[in-house]
KEZA-379725 format. One record per residue (C-alpha): x, y, z; chain. Coordinates in steps of 0.25 Angstrom, whole numbers, padded with zeros to 4 digits, m for minus. Layout:
<recs>
+-------+-------+-------+-------+
|    px |    py |    pz | kette |
+-------+-------+-------+-------+
|     X |     Y |     Z |     A |
...
+-------+-------+-------+-------+
</recs>
This chain:
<recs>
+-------+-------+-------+-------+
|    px |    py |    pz | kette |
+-------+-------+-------+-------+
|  0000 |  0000 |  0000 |     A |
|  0005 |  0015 | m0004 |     A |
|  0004 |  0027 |  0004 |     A |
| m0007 |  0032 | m0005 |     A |
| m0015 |  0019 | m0001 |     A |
| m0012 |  0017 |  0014 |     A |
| m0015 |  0033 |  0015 |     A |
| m0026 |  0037 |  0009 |     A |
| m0032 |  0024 |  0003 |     A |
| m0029 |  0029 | m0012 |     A |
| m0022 |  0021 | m0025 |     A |
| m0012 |  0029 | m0033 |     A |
| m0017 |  0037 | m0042 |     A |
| m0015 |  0035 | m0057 |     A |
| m0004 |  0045 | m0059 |     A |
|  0002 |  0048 | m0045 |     A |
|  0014 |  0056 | m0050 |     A |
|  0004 |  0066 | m0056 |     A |
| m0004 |  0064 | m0041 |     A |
|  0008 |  0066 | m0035 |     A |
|  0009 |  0079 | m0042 |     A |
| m0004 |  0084 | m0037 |     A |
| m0011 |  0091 | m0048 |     A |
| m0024 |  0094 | m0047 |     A |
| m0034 |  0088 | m0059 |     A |
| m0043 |  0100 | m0064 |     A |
| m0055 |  0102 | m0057 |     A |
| m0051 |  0098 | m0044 |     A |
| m0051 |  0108 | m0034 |     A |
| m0067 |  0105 | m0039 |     A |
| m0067 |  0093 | m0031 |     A |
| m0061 |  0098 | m0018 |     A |
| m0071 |  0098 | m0007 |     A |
| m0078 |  0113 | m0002 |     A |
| m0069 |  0115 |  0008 |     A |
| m0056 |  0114 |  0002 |     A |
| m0054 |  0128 | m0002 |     A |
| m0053 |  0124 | m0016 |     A |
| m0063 |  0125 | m0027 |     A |
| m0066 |  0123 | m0042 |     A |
| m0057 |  0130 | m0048 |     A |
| m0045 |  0131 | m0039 |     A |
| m0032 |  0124 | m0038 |     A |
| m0030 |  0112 | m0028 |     A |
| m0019 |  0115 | m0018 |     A |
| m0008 |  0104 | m0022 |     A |
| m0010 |  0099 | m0008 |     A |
| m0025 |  0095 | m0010 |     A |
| m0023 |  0088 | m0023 |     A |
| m0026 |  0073 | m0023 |     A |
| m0020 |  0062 | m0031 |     A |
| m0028 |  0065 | m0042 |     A |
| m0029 |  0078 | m0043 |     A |
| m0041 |  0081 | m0034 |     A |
| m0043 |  0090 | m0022 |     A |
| m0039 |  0082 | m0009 |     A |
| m0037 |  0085 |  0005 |     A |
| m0026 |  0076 |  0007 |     A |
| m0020 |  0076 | m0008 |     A |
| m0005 |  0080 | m0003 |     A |
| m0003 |  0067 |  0005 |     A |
| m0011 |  0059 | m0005 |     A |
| m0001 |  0062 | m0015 |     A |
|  0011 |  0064 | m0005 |     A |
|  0007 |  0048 | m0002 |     A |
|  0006 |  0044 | m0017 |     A |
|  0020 |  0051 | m0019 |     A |
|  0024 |  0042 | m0007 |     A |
|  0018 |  0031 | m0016 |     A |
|  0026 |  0034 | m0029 |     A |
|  0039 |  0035 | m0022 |     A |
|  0045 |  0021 | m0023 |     A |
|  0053 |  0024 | m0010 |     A |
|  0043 |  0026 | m0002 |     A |
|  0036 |  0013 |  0002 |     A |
|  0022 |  0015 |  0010 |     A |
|  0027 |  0018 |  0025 |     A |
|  0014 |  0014 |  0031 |     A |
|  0017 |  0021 |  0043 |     A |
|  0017 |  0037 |  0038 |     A |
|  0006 |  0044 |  0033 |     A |
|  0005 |  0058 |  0024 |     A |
| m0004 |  0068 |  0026 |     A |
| m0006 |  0082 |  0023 |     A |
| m0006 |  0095 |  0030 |     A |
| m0010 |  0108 |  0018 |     A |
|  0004 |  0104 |  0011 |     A |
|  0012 |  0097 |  0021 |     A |
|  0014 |  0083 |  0019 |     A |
|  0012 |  0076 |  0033 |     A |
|  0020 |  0062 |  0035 |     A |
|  0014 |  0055 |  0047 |     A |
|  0019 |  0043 |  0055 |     A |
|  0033 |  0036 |  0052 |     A |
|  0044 |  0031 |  0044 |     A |
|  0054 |  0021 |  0043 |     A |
|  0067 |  0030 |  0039 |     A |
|  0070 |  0045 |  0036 |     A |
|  0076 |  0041 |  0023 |     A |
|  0059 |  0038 |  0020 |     A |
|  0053 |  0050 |  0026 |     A |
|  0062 |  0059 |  0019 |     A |
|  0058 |  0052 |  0005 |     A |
|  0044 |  0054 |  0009 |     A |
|  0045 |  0069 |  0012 |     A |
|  0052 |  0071 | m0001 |     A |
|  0041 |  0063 | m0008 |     A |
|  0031 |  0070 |  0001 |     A |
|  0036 |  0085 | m0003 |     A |
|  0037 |  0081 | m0019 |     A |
|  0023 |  0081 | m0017 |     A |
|  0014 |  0094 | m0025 |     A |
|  0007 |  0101 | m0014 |     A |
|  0017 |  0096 | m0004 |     A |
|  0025 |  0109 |  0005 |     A |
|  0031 |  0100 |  0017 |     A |
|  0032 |  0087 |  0022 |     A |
|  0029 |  0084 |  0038 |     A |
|  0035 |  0073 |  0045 |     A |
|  0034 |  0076 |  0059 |     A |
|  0024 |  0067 |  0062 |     A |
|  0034 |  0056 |  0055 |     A |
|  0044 |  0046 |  0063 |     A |
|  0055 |  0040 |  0057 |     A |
|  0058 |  0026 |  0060 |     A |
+-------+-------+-------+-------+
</recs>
């Protein structure tokens, strides 16, 4: 199971290097909910697009976990989780080396819509 799957119970999308990206399909700020801020006609903040160019909440660490996915390095550490804070990527929980975590905050800030990387609520070991 892949980071996108254990996470947020989603399949790979069929072009994750263009979800990776994070460009919004047109028409999409249409289909964020009324109390987004954003509507018909405005441009999706690269933190709140989804995989497929859709308006989410939580499109930055959808896509921070798919990157996590494409990068043959990072195998699925089933004990950290991402999250999102505006444009902060939030690791949570722990991993095995720092050689890994600093991979996965390189990944993590290659990210569009990606503007820091938390890890204090990560242990290493």
């Amino acid at each position: 199971m892949g980071w996108l799957q254990r996470m947020f119970g989603l399949e790979k999308p069929a072009n994750p290097e263009q979800a990776v990206m994070g460009q919004p399909a047109p028409d999409a700020a249409a289909s964020a909910p009324p109390d987004a801020g954003v509507s018909a006609g405005d441009t999706i903040p690269p933190e709140r697009v989804g995989l497929n160019g859709e308006y989410d909440q939580s499109g930055l660490a959808k896509r921070v976990a798919l990157a996590f996915d494409q990068d043959s390095q990072l195998d699925d550490v089933n004990t950290l989780w991402v999250a999102q804070l505006g444009t902060t990527v939030v690791l949570k929980g722990s991993v095995p080396s720092q050689d890994i975590l600093n991979k996965m905050i390189e990944v993590a800030n290659g990210v569009n819509g990606a503007s820091a990387v938390d890890t204090n609520q990560v242990q290493v070991g």
